[in-house]
C-alpha positions as a Markdown table, in Angstrom:
| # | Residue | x | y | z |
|---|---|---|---|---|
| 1 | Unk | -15.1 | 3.6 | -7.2 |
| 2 | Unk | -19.1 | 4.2 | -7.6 |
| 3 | Unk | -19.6 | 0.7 | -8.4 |
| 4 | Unk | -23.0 | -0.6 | -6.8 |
| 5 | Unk | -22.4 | -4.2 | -4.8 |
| 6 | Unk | -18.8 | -5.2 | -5.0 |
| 7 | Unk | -17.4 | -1.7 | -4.6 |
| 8 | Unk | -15.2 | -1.9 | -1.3 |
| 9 | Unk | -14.9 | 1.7 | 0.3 |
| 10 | Unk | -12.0 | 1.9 | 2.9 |
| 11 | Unk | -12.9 | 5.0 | 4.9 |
| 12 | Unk | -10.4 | 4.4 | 7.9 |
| 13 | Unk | -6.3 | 4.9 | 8.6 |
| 14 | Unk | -5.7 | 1.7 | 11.0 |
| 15 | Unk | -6.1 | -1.7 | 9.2 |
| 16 | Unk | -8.7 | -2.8 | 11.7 |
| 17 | Unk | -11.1 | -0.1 | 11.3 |
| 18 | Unk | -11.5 | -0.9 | 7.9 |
| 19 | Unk | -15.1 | -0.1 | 7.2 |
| 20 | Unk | -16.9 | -1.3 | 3.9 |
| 21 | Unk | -20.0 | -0.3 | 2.2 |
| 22 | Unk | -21.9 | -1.8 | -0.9 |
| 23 | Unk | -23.5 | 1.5 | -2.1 |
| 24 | Unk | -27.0 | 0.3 | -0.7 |
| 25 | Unk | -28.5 | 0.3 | 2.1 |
| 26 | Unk | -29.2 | -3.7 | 2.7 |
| 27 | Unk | -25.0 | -3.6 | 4.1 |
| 28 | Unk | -23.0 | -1.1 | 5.8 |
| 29 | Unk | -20.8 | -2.7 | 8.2 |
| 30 | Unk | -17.4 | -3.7 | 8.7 |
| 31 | Unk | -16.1 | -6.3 | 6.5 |
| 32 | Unk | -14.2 | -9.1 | 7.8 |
| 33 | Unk | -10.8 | -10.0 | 6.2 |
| 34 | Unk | -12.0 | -12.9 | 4.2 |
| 35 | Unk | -14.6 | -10.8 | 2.8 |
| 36 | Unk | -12.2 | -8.2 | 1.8 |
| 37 | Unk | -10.2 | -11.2 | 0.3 |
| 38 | Unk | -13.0 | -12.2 | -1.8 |
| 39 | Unk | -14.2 | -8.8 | -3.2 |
| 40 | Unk | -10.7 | -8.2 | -4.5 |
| 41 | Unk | -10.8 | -10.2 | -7.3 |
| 42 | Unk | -14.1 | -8.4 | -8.4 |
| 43 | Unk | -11.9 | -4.7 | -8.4 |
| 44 | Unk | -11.3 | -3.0 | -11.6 |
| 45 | Unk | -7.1 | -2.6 | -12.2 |
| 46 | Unk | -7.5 | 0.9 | -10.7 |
| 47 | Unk | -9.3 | 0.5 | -7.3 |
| 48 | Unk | -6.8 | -2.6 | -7.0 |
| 49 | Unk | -3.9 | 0.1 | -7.8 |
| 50 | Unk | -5.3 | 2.5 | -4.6 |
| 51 | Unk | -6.0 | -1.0 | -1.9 |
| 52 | Unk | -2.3 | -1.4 | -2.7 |
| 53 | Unk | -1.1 | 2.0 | -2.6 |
| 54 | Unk | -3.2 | 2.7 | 0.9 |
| 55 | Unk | -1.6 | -0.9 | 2.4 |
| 56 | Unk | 2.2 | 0.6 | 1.3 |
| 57 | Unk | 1.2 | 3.8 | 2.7 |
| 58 | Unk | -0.1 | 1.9 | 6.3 |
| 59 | Unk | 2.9 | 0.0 | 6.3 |
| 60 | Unk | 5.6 | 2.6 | 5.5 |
| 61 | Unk | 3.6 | 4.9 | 8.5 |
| 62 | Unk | 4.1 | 1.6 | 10.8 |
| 63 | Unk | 7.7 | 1.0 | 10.0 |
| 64 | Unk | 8.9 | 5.3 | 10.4 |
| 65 | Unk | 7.0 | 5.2 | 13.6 |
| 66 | Unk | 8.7 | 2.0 | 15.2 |
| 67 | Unk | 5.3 | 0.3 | 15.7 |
| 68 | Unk | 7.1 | -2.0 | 13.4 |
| 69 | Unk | 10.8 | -3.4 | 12.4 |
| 70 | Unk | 11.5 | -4.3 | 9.3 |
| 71 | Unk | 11.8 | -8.2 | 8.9 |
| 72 | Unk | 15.4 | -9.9 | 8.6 |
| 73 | Unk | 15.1 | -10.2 | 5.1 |
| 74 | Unk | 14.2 | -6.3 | 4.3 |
| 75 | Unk | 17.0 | -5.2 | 6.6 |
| 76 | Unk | 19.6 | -7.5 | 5.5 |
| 77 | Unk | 18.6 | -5.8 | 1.8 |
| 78 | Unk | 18.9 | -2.2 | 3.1 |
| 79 | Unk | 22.5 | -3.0 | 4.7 |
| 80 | Unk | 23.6 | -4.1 | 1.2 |
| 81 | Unk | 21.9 | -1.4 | -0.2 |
| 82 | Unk | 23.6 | 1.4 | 2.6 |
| 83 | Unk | 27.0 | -0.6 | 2.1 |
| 84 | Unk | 26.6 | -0.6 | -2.3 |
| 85 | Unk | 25.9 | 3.1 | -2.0 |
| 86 | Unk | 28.9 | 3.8 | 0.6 |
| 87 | Unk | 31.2 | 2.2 | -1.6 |
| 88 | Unk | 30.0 | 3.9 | -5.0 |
| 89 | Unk | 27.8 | 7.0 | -4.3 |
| 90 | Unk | 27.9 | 8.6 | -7.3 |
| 91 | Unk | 26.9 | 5.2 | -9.3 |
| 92 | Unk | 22.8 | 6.1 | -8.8 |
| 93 | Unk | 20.6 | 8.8 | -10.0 |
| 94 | Unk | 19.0 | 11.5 | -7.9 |
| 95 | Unk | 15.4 | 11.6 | -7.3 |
| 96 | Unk | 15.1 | 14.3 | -9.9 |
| 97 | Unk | 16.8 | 13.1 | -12.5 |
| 98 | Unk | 14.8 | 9.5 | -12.1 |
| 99 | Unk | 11.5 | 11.9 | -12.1 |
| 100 | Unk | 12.5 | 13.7 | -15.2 |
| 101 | Unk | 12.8 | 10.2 | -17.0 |
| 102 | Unk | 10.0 | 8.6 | -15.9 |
| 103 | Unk | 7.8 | 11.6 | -17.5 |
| 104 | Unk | 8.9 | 10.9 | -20.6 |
């Protein structure tokens, strides 16, 4: 991410500290959300990859800590999900084996 103006730099944990710099010293400030939304179309595939992977990681932190409940659509797919897998728990694959076939 050492890209010189439209290089977004997320150097906080909480969604609203998100802080933003433009690798010169005319801004260094925080961003507001529609400038985030604008920049993102100017990220390379990777640094879209790691925005995406650090909002999963904020929202799966929110969701084991109860800050946040999972929305009636989510839960309604985990309850099928918990009721397929009581039904037939030997029909999936265990984390390893999945892991093993992915590297290959």
């Amino acid at each position: 991410m050492d890209r010189a103006v439209t290089d977004v730099r997320f150097l906080s944990v909480e969604p609203s500290d998100i802080i933003a710099s433009s690798g010169t010293s005319q801004y260094n400030g925080a961003m507001s959300k529609t400038e985030i939304l604008e920049e993102l179309p100017k990220l390379k595939p990777a640094e879209l990859r790691e925005i995406h992977d650090r909002i999963w990681q904020l929202e799966e932190a929110e969701l084991l800590s109860g800050r946040i409940k999972p929305s009636a659509e989510e839960k309604a797919l985990l309850d099928r999900e918990l009721e397929d897998y009581s039904r037939t728990p030997d029909a999936g694959s265990n984390w390893e084996d999945v892991e093993s076939r992915l590297r290959q």
